[in-house]
C-alpha positions as CSV (number, residue, x, y, z in Angstrom):
1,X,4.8,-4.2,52.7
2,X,8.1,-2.6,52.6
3,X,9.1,-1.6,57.0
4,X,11.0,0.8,57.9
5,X,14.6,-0.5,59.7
6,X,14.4,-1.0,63.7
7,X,10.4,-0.9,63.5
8,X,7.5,-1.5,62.0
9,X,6.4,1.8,60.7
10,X,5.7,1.6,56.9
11,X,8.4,3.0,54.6
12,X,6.1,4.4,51.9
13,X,9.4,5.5,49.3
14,X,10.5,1.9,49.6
15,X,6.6,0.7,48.8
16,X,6.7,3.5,45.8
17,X,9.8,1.9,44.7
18,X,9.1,-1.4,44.6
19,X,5.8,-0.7,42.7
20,X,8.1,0.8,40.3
21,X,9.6,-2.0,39.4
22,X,6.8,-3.9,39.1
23,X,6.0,-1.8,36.3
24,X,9.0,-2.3,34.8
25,X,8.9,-6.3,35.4
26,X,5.5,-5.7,33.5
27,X,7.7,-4.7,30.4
28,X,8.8,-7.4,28.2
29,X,11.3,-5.4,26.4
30,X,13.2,-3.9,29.8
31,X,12.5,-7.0,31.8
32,X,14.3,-9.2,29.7
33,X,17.9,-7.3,30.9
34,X,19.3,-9.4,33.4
35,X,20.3,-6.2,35.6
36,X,21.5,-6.3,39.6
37,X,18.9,-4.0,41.4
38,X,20.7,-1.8,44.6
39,X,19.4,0.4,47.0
40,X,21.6,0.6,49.8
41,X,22.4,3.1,52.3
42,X,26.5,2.3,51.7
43,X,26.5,2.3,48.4
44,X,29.0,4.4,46.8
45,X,27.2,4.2,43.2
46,X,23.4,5.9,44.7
47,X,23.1,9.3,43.4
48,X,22.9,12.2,45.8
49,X,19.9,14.4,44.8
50,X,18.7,12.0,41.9
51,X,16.7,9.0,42.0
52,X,18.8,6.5,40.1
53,X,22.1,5.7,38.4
54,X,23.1,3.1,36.1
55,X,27.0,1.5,36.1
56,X,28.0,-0.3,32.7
57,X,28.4,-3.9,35.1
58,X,24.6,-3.6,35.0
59,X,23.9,-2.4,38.3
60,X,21.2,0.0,38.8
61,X,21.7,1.9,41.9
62,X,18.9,3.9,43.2
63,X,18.8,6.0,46.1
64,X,17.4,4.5,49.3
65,X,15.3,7.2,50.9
66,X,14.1,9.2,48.5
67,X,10.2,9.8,48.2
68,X,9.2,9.3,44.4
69,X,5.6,8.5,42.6
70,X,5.7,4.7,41.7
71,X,5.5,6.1,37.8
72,X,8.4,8.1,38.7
73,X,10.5,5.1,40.0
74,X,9.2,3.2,37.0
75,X,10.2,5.9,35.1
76,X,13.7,6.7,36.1
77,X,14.6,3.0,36.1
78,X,13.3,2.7,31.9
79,X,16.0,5.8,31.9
80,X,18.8,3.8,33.2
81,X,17.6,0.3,31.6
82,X,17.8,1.9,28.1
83,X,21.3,3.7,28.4
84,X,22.5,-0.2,28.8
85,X,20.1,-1.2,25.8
86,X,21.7,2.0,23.6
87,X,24.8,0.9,24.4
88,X,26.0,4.3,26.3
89,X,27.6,2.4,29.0
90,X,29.0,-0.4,27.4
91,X,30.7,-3.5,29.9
92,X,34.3,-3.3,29.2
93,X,37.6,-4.5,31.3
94,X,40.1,-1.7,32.0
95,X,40.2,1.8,33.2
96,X,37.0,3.7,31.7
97,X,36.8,7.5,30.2
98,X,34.1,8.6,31.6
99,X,31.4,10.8,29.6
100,X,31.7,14.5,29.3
101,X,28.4,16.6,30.3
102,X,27.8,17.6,27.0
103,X,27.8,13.9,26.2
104,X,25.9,12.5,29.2
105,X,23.0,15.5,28.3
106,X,22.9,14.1,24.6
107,X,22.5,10.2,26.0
108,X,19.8,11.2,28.3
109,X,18.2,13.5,25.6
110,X,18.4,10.4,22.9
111,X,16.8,8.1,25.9
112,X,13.8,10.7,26.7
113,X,13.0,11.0,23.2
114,X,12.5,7.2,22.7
115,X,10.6,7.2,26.2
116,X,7.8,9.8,24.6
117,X,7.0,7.0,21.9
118,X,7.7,4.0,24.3
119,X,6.6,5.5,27.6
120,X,7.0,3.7,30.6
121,X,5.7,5.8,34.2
122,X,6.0,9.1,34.2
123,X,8.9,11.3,33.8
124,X,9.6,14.5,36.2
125,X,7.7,17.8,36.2
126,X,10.9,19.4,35.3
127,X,11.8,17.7,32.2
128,X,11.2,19.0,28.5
129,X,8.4,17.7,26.8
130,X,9.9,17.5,24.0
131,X,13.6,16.8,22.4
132,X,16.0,18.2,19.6
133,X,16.0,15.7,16.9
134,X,19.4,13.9,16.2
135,X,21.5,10.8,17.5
136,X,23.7,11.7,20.9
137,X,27.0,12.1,18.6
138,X,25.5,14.6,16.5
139,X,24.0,16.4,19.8
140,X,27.1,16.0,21.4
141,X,29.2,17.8,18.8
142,X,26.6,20.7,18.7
143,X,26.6,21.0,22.3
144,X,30.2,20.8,23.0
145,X,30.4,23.8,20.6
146,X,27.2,25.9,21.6
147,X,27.1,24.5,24.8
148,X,24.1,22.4,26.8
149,X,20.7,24.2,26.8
150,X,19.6,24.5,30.6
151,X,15.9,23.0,29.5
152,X,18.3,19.1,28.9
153,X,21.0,19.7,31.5
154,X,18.9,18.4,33.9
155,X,17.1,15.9,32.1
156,X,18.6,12.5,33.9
157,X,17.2,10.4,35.9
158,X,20.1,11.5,38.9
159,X,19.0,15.3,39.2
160,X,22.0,17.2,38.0
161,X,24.6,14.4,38.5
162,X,25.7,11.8,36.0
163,X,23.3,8.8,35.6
164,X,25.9,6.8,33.8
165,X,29.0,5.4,35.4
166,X,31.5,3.5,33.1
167,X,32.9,1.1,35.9
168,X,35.7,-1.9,35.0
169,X,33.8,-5.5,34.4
170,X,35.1,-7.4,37.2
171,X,32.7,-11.0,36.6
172,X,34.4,-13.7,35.4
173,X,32.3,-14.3,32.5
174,X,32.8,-12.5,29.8
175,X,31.5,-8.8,29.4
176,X,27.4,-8.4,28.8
177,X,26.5,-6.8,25.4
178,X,23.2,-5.1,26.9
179,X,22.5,-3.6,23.4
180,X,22.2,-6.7,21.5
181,X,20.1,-8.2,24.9
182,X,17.9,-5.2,24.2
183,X,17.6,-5.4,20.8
184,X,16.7,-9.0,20.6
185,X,14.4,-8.3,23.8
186,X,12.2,-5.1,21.8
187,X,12.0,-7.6,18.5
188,X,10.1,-9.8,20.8
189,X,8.1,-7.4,22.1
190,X,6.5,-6.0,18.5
191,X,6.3,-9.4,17.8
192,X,3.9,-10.1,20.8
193,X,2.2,-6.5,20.2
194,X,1.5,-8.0,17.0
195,X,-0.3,-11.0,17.9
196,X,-2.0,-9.0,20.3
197,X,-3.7,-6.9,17.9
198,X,-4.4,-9.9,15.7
199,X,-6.0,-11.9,18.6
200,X,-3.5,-14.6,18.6
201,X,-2.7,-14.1,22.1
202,X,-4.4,-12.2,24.9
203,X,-1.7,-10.9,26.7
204,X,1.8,-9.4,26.2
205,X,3.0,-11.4,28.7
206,X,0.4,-14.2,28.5
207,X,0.3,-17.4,26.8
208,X,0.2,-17.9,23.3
209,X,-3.2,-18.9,22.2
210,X,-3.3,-22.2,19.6
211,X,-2.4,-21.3,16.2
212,X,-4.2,-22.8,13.5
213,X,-2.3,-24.2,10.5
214,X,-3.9,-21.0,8.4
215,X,-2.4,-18.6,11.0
216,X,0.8,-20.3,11.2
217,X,1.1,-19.8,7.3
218,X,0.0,-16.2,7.5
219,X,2.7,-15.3,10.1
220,X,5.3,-16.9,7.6
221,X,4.7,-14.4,5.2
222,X,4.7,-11.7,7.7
223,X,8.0,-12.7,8.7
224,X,10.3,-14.6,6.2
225,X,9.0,-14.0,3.2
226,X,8.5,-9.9,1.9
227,X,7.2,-9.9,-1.4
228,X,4.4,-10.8,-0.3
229,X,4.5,-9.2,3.8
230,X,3.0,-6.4,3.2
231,X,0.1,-7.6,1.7
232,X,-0.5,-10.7,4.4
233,X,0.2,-7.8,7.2
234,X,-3.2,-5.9,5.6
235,X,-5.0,-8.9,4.9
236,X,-7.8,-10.8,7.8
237,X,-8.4,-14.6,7.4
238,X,-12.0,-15.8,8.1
239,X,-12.2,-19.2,8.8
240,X,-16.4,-19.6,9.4
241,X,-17.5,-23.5,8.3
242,X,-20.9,-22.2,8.4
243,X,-19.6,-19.2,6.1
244,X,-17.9,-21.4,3.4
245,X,-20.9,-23.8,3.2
246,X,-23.4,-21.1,2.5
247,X,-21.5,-19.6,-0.3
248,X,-20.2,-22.9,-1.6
249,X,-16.9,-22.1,-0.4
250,X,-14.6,-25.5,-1.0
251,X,-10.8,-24.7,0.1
252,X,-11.1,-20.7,-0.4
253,X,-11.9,-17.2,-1.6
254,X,-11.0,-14.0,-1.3
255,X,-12.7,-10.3,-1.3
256,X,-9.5,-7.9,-2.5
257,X,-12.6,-5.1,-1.7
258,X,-13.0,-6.1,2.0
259,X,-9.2,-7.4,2.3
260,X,-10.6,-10.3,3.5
261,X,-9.4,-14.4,2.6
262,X,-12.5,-16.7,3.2
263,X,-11.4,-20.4,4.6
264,X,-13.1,-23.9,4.9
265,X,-11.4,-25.0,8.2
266,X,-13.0,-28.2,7.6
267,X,-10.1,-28.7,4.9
268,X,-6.9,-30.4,6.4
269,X,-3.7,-29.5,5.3
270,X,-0.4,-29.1,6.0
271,X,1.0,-25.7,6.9
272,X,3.1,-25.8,3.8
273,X,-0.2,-26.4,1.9
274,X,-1.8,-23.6,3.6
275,X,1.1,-21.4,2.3
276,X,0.3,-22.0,-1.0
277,X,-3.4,-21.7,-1.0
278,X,-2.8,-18.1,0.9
279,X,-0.1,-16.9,-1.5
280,X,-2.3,-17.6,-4.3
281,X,-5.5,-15.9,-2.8
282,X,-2.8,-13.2,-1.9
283,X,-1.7,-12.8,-5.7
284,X,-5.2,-12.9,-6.9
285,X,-6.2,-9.1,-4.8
286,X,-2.6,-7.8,-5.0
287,X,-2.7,-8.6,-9.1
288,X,-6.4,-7.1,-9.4
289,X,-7.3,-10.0,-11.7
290,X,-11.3,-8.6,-10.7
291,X,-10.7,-5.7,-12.0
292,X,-8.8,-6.9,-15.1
293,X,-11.5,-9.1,-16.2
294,X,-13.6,-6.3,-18.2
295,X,-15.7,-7.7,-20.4
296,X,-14.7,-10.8,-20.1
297,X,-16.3,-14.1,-18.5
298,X,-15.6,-14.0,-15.1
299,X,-15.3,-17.7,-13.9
300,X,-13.2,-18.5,-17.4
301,X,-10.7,-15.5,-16.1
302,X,-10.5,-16.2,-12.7
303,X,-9.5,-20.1,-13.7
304,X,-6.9,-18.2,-16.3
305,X,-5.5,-16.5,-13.7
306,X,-5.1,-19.6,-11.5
307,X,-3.2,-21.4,-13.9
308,X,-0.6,-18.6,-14.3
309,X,-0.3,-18.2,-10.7
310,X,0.0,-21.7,-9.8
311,X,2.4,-22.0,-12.3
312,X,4.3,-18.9,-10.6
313,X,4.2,-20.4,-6.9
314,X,5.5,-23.7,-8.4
315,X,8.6,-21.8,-9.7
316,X,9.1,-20.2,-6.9
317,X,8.4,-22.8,-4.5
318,X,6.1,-21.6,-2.5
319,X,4.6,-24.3,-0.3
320,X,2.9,-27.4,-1.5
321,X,0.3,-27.3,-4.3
322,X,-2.9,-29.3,-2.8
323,X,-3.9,-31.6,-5.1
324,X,-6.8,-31.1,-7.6
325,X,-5.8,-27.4,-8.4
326,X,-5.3,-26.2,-12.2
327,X,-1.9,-26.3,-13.4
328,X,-0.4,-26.6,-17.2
329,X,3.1,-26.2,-18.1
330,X,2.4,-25.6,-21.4
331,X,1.0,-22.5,-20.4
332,X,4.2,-20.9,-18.5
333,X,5.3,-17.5,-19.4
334,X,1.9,-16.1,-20.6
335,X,-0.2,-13.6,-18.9
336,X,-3.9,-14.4,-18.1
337,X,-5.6,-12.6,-20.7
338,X,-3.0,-14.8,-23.1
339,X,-4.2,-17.8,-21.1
340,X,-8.0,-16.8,-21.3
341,X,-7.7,-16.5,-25.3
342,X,-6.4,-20.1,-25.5
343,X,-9.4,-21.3,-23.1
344,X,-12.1,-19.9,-24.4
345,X,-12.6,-22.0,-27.1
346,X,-13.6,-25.0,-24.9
347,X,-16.1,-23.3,-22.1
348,X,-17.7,-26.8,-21.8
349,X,-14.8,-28.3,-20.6
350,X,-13.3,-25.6,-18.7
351,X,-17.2,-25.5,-16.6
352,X,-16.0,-28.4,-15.3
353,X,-12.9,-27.1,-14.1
354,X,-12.5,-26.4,-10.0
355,X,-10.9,-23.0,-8.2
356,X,-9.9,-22.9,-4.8
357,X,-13.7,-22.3,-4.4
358,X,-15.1,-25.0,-6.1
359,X,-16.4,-26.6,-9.4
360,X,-18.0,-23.3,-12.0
361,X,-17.0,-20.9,-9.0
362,X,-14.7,-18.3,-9.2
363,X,-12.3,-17.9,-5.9
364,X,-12.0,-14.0,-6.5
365,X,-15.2,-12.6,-4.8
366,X,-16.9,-8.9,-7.0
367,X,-18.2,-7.8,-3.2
368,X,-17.5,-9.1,0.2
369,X,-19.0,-11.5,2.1
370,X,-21.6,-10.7,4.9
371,X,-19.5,-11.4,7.8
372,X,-17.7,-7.5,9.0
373,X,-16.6,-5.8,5.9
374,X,-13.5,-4.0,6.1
375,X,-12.8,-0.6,4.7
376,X,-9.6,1.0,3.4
377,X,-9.5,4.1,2.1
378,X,-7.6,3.2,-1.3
379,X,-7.6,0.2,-2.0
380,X,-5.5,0.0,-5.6
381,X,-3.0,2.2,-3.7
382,X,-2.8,-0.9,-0.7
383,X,-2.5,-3.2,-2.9
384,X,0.1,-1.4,-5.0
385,X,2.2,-0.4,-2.4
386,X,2.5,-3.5,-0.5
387,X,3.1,-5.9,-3.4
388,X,5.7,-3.1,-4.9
389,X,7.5,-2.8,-1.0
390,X,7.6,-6.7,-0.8
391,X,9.0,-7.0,-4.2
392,X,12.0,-4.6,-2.9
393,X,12.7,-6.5,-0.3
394,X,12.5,-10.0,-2.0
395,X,15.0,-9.3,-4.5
396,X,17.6,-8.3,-2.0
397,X,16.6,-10.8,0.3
398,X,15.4,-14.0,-1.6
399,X,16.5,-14.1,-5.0
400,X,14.9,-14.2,-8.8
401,X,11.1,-14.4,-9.3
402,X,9.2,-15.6,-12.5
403,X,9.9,-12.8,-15.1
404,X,5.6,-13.0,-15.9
405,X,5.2,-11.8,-12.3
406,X,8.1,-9.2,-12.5
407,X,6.9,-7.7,-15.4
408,X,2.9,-7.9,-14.0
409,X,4.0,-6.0,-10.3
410,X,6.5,-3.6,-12.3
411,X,2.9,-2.5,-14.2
412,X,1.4,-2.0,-10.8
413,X,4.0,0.4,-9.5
414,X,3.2,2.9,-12.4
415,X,0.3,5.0,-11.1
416,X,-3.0,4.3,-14.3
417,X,-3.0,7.5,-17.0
418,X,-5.8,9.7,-16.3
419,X,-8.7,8.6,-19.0
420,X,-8.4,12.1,-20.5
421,X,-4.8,12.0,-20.7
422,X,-5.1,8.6,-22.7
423,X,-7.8,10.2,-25.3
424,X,-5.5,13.4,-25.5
425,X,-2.7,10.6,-27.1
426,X,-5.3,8.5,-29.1
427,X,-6.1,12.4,-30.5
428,X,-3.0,13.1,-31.3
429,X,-2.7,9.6,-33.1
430,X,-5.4,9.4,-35.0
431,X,-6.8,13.2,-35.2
432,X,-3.3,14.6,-36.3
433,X,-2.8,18.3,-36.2
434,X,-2.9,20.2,-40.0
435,X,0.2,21.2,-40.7
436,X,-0.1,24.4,-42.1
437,X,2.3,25.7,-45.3
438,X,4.2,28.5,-45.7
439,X,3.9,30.7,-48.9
440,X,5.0,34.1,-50.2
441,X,2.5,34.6,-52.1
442,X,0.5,34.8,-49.3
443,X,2.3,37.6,-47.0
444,X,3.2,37.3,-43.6
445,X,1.0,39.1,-40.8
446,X,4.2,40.9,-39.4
447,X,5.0,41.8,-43.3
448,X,3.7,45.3,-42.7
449,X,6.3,46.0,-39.1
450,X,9.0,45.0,-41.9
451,X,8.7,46.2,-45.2
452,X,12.2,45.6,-46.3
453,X,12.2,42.2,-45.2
454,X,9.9,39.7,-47.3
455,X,8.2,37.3,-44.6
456,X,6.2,33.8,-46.2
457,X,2.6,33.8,-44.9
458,X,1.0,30.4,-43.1
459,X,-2.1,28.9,-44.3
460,X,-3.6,25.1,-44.5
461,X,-4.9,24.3,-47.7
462,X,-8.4,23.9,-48.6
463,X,-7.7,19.7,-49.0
464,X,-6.5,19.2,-45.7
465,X,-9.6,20.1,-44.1
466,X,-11.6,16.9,-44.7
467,X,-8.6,14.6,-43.2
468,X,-8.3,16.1,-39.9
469,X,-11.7,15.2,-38.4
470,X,-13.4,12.9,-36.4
471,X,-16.6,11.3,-35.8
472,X,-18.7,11.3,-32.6
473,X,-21.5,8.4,-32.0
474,X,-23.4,9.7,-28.9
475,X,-25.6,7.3,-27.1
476,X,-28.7,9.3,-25.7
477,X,-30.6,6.7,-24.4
478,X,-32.4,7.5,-20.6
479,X,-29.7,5.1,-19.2
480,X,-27.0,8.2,-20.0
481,X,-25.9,10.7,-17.1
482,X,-26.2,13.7,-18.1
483,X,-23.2,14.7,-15.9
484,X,-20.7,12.0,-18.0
485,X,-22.4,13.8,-20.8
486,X,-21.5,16.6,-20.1
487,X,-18.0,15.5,-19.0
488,X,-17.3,13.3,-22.4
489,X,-18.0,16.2,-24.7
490,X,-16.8,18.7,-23.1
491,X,-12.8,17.0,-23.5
492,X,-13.4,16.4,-26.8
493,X,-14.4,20.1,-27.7
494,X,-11.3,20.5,-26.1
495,X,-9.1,18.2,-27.4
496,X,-10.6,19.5,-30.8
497,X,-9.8,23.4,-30.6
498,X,-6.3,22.1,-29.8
499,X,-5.9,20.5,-32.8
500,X,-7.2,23.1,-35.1
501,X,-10.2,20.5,-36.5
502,X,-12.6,22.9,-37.6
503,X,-15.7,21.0,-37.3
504,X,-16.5,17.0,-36.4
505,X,-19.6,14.8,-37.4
506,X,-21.8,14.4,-34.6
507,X,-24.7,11.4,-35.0
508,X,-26.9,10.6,-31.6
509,X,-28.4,7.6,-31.0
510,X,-30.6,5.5,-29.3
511,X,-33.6,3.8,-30.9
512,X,-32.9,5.3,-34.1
513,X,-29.7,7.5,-35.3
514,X,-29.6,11.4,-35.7
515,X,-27.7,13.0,-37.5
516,X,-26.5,16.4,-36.4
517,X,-24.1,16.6,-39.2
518,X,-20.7,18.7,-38.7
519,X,-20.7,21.1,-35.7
520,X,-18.0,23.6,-34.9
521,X,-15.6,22.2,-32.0
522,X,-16.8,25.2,-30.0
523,X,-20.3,23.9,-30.3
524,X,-20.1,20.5,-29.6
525,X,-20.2,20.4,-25.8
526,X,-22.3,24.1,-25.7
527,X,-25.3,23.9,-27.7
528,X,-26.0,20.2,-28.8
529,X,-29.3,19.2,-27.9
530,X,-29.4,15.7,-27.2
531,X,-32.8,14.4,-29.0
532,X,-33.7,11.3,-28.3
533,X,-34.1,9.5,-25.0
534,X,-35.3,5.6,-26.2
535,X,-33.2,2.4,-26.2
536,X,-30.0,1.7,-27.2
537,X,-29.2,0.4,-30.7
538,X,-26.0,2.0,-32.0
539,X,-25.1,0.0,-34.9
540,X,-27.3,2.1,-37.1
541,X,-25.4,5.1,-36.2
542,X,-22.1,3.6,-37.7
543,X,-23.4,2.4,-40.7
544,X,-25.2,6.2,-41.2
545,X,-21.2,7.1,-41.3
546,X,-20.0,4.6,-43.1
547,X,-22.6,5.4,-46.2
548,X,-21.9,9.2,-45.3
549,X,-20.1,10.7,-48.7
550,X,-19.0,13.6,-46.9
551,X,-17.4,12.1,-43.6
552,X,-13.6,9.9,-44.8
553,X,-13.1,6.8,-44.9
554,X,-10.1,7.3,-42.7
555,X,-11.5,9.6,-39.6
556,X,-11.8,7.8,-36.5
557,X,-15.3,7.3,-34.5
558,X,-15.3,8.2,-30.5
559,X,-18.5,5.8,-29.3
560,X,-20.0,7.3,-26.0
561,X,-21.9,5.0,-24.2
562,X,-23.0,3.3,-21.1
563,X,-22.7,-0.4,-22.6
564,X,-25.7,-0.8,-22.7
565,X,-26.3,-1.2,-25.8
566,X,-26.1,-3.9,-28.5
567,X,-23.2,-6.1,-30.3
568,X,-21.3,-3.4,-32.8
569,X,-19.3,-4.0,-35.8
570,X,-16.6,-1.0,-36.1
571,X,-14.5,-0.8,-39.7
572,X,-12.3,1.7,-38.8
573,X,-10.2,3.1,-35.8
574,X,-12.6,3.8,-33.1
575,X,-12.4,4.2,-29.3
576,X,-15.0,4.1,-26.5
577,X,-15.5,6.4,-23.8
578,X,-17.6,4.8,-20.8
579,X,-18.5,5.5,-17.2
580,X,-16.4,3.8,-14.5
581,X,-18.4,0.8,-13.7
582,X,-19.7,-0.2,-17.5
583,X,-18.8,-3.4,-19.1
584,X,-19.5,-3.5,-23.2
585,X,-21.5,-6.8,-24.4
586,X,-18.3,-7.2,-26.6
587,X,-14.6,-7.7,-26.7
588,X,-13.8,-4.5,-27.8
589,X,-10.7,-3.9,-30.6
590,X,-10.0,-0.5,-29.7
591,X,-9.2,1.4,-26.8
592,X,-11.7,1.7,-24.2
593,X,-11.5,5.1,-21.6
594,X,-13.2,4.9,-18.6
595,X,-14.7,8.6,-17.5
596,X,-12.9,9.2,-14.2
């Protein structure tokens, strides 16, 4: 307990100060300036009315009897610590200018401001609670010009007086750069906040709690290497033994849905190992290769993918490889659905083919594991953005990348085309507009508002009618929503009027085909009745058009369907217009547009 001089009666403003820089000790970021602490009654530094004043030797002088809060002390010391960490009073040797009022308001300003978003005790009634935007130089100019507001003339930490002094360095070492000693100082500090908040150490100013060789690898990526930071920032390891036994779990998996990466700690490797098994769960959500799969077999995708991004973590020497994982470089430079075509002729042998999960298993996971799920409120955008951000900064940083993975994450930047915008250009493709033809024999509609001036008539010949149509092949089974229904038909009525088809052949389908025969483009999304309501065999349907004399040879089919239907056989242009979440029984050959 702090006494008062010549007795032993308390001295509570020495007790509040003292508690006030406790607080600050408490503060990794401001405890790590090696500052000299005075508060004596001959000082010729102390400020008269205020409770502290920093000189650029690094001395903070506070006043010795004034009665403060201990979060005002705390407070008012942060103030003066972080004009040395901004650099406002820099150590120099020499006579010193000293700082104007306009420019001593802007530094404390600048140094309040930061103390709102990094706050340290509590500052004065009196102050502002909040402060012009700007650095001090541009405040300074405007201030010098308009002069200081009264609300910031007073907002220092000395009451009214300068709280910087610009004093000669008189040590014999060399003079202190406090800035750089305060910058190094904060990194360390969001570094620790960090592990904090990913349980890798209790305290701020505790010790550092045993990293595994998993953990250690994560942090890499989070600090040396940014293509793919971002991602390993949003990302949560779960290494359960019990967890990866259950689900058959052999090195790892991962859940790009729960933004979770599933580990076998019972594994042993080296932290350059664990690099490489991260990065390549890490390229596996970022990539989306779940999504991409469609209709294809999952396992034989997922061991596509791993051989093209093994082979891209090999290039770019990412780690160690473990042994036993798929690798071929024969197969550099192609994309996984390239890969998958080559495979697929030889599923026996690939069956016997390991992931990262294990024999027959694919390591990218449909739904998350039951452990604690994770939600994020968009997860393509995540993804997107942090592979597209670490990509940035990798190629100023780090250097060339495989071109496959270049061209894959430059894909990913660009934001998917609506579905309905992608029909409106497969309309315009293969439902052209009639172009209509001009002739005087047939006059103009203005002809009459000009009968001096002869004007050719437009008009599309009787011939062209049959070419510019289409074909719709409507699956009515009871598996249909009558919302996507709804939704399907009404864009191609739509899309339709637009392109002045008069009329398109409309066949339903489910057990049996119906033909509706042509209906206006008006009518198709109004007043079609969809008939029947069985199962789903749509083959029929197409054949119905194919032997129809009065539908061309050359007009495209849209099919509407859930998938769940059987194996079709389409011989001419076609496209497919499916809810979200369906998958055809069948590699499809043309374009498929998933009802958004």
């Amino acid at each position: 307990m702090s006494r008062r001089r010549g007795g032993d009666r308390p001295d509570p403003a020495g007790e509040a100060y003292l508690r006030g820089r406790e607080i600050i000790r408490g503060n990794p970021a401001l405890a790590a300036l090696n500052v000299t602490y005075c508060r004596s009654e001959d000082c010729d530094h102390r400020p008269e009315h205020g409770l502290a004043r920093v000189t650029s030797d690094g001395t903070v002088h506070a006043h010795p009897t004034r009665r403060a809060d201990p979060a005002e002390w705390a407070w008012a010391l942060a103030h003066c610590l972080l004009h040395l960490g901004f650099g406002h009073a820099p150590a120099a040797t020499g006579p010193r200018a000293q700082p104007d009022r306009a420019e001593l308001a802007a530094r404390c300003a600048v140094v309040n401001r930061f103390l709102l978003s990094f706050p340290v005790g509590r500052a004065p009634d009196h102050h502002p609670a909040d402060y012009p935007g700007g650095d001090e130089d541009q405040l300074t100019d405007r201030w010098r010009r308009d002069g200081v507001p009264p609300s910031y003339a007073d907002c220092g930490a000395a009451r009214g007086e300068a709280d910087i002094e610009l004093v000669p360095w008189h040590r014999w070492s060399r003079p202190e750069d406090w800035q750089l000693a305060f910058a190094h100082a904060l990194t360390r500090t969001v570094s620790a906040s960090m592990d904090v908040a990913g349980g890798r150490r209790e305290t701020l100013d505790g010790e550092r709690v045993r990293l595994q060789p998993w953990d250690r690898a994560l942090n890499w990526f989070i600090s040396s290497y940014p293509l793919l930071g971002g991602i390993a920032a949003g990302l949560t390891l779960v290494a359960d033994a019990e967890l990866a036994h259950a689900q058959g779990i052999s090195i790892a998996a991962v859940s790009p849905a729960a933004g979770e990466i599933y580990l076998n700690p019972l594994r042993r490797f080296t932290d350059e190992e664990w690099r490489f098994v991260l990065a390549h769960e890490m390229l596996h959500a970022a990539l989306r290769h779940g999504e991409r799969c469609g209709a294809r077999d999952p396992y034989l995708f997922n061991v596509a993918a791993d051989y093209v991004v093994n082979g891209w973590l090999l290039e770019m020497d990412v780690g160690d490889m473990p042994e036993g994982l798929l690798h071929d470089p024969a197969l550099a430079g192609l994309s996984a659905e390239e890969v998958y075509d080559r495979l697929v002729t030889d599923r026996r042998r690939l069956r016997r083919l390991a992931t990262l999960r294990g024999k027959g298993l694919g390591d990218v996971l449909g739904e998350p594991l039951p452990h604690a799920p994770r939600d994020y409120v968009d997860l393509d955008e995540f993804y997107r953005r942090g592979l597209q951000q670490g990509f940035d900064l990798h190629r100023r940083e780090r250097g060339l990348l495989p071109a496959g993975l270049v061209e894959e994450i430059r894909a990913l930047s660009q934001p998917p085309v609506p579905w309905d915008a992608r029909l409106a250009r497969w309309f315009d493709e293969y439902v052209p507009r009639p172009e209509p033809l001009r002739s005087y024999a047939r006059p103009s509609r203005r002809q009459a508002a000009t009968p001096d001036i002869p004007r050719a008539g437009r008009y599309f010949p009787p011939e062209s009618v049959p070419r510019h149509t289409f074909g719709v092949l409507l699956d009515t089974s009871g598996s249909m929503s009558r919302t996507l229904l709804g939704k399907a038909l009404g864009a191609i009525a739509s899309y339709a009027t637009a392109r002045d088809v008069p009329a398109a052949r409309v066949v339903f389908c489910d057990a049996a085909p119906h033909d509706a025969g042509y209906l206006p483009a008006t009518e198709i999304a109004g007043r079609v009745r969809v008939r029947g309501r069985g199962g789903t065999v749509l083959q029929p349907g197409l054949d119905l058009l194919d032997r129809a004399g009065d539908f061309p040879r050359t007009a495209p089919v849209l099919i509407i369907t859930d998938g769940a239907c059987d194996v079709l056989r389409v011989r001419r242009e076609h496209a497919y217009l499916t809810p979200p979440d369906a998958h055809l029984p069948f590699t499809p050959r043309g374009p498929v547009f998933r009802l958004g």
